[in-house]
C-alpha positions in Angstrom: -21.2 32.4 -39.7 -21.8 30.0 -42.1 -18.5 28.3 -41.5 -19.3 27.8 -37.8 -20.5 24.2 -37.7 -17.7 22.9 -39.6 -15.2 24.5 -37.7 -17.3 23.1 -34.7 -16.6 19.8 -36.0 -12.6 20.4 -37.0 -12.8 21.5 -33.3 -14.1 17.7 -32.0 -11.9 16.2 -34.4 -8.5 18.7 -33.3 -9.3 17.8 -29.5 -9.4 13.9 -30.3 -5.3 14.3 -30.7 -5.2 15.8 -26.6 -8.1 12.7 -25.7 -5.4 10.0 -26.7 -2.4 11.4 -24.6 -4.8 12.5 -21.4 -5.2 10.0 -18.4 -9.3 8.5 -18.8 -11.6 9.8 -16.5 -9.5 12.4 -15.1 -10.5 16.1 -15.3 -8.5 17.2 -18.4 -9.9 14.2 -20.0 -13.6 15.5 -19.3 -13.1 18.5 -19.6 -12.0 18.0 -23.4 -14.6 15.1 -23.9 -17.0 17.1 -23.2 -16.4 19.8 -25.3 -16.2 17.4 -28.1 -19.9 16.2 -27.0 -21.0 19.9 -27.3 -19.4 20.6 -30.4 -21.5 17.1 -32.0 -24.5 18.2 -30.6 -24.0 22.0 -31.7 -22.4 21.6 -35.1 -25.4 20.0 -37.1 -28.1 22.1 -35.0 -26.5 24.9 -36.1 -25.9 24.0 -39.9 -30.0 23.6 -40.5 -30.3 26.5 -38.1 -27.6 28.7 -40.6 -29.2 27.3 -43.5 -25.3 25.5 -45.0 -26.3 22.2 -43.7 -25.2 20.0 -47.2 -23.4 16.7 -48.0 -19.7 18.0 -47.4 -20.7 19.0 -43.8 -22.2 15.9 -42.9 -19.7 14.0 -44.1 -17.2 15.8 -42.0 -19.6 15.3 -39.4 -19.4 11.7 -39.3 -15.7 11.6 -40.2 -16.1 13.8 -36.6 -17.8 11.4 -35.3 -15.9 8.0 -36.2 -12.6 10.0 -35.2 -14.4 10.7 -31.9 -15.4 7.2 -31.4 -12.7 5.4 -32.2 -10.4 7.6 -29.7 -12.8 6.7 -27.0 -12.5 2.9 -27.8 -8.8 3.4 -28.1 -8.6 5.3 -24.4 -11.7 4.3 -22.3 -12.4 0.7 -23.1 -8.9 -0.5 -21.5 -9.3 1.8 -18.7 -12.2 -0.3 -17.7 -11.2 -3.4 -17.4 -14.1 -5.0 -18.9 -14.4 -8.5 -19.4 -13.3 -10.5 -22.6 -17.1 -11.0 -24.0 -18.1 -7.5 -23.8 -14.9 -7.3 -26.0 -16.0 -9.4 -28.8 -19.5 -7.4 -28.4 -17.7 -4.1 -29.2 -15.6 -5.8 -32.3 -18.7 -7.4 -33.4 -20.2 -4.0 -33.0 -17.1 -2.3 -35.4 -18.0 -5.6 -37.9 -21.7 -4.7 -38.2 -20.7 -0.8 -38.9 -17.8 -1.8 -41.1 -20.2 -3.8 -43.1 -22.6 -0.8 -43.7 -19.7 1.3 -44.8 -18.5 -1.5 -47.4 -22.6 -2.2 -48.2 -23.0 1.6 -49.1 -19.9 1.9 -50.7 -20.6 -1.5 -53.3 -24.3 -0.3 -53.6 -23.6 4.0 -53.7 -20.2 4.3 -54.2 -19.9 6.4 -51.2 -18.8 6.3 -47.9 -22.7 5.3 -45.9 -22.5 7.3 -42.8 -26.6 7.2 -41.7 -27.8 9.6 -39.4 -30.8 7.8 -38.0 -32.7 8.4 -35.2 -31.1 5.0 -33.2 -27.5 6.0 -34.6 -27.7 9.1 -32.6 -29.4 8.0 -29.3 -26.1 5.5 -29.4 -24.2 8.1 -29.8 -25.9 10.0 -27.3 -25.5 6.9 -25.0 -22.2 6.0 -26.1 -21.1 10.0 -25.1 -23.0 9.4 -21.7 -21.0 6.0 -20.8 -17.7 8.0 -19.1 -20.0 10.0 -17.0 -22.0 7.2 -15.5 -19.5 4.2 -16.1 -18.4 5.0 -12.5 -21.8 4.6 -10.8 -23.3 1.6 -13.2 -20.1 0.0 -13.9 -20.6 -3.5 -16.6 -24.3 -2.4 -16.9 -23.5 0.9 -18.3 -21.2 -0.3 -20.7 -23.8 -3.6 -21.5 -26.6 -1.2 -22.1 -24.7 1.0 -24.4 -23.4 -2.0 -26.3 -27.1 -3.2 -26.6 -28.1 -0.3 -28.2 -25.5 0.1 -30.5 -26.0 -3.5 -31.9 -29.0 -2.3 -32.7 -28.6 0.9 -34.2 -26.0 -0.8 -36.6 -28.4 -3.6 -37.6 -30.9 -1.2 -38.4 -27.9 0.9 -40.4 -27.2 -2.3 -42.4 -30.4 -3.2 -43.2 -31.0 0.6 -44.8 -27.8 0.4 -46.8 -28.7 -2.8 -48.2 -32.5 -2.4 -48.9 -31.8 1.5 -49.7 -32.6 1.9 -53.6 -30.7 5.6 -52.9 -28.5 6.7 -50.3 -30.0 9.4 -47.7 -27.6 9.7 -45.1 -30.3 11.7 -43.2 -32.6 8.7 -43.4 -34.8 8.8 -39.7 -34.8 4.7 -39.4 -36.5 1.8 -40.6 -39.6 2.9 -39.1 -39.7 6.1 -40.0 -39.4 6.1 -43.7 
């Protein structure tokens, strides 16, 4: 049992190769997606749960997660023909989070995947965009975006103020 969540998270990362090949927003597609969303919100649950939560794991977990984002960029964003600005918002988005990786890399020499509280309500969103991208349209995808910039601010700021790395770290206001 103890080898559950990290095969929960091979699973997400496994189903990313069908999520590039699959026509967006068609049943397959969701069908698969969410799956992956289950297996993010299962996989860490049931590591503290099992008692083998550790460092491996939740590095897996966000190698997971980047996999599973980057896919959905990849696939979804063109399907949506969003405008040109909202673009730039996303790359500027990737910069931000690219920085945190390359500020936690310089200051811990690790890889600074943070699990804060606003990284995974983005993610949460982020997951939820597909589903109601159809009703809300630019919104959705605006909102999402919003958040996001945020949540990677705040993950900068903690890698570069951060005397030690704790990828578990709640947020800036939560410390």
């Amino acid at each position: 049992m103890k080898y559950l969540p990290n095969a929960l998270t091979l699973l997400r990362i496994v189903l990313c190769v069908p999520l590039l090949f699959l026509r967006p927003f068609s049943v397959w597609f969701f069908v698969l997606y969410t799956i992956c969303g289950i297996s993010d919100m299962l996989d860490g649950y049931l590591a503290r749960r099992l008692g083998c939560a550790g460092p491996a794991g939740a590095r897996l977990d966000s190698a997971a997660d980047f996999t599973f984002a980057a896919v959905l960029l990849f696939r979804l964003v063109p399907a949506m023909n969003l405008p040109v600005w909202l673009f730039w918002w996303i790359a500027g988005i990737a910069l931000i989070k690219f920085s945190s990786l390359a500020a936690g890399y310089v200051r811990h020499k690790q890889a600074a995947f943070l699990h804060t509280y606003a990284n995974k309500a983005a993610g949460l969103l982020l997951f939820c965009l597909p589903y109601g991208f159809p009703l809300w349209g630019l919104s959705a995808g605006a909102a999402v975006c919003l958040f996001a910039t945020l949540a990677a601010v705040e993950e900068l700021i903690l890698c570069l103020i951060s005397p030690v790395l704790n990828q578990d770290v709640k947020g800036l206001f939560f410390r």
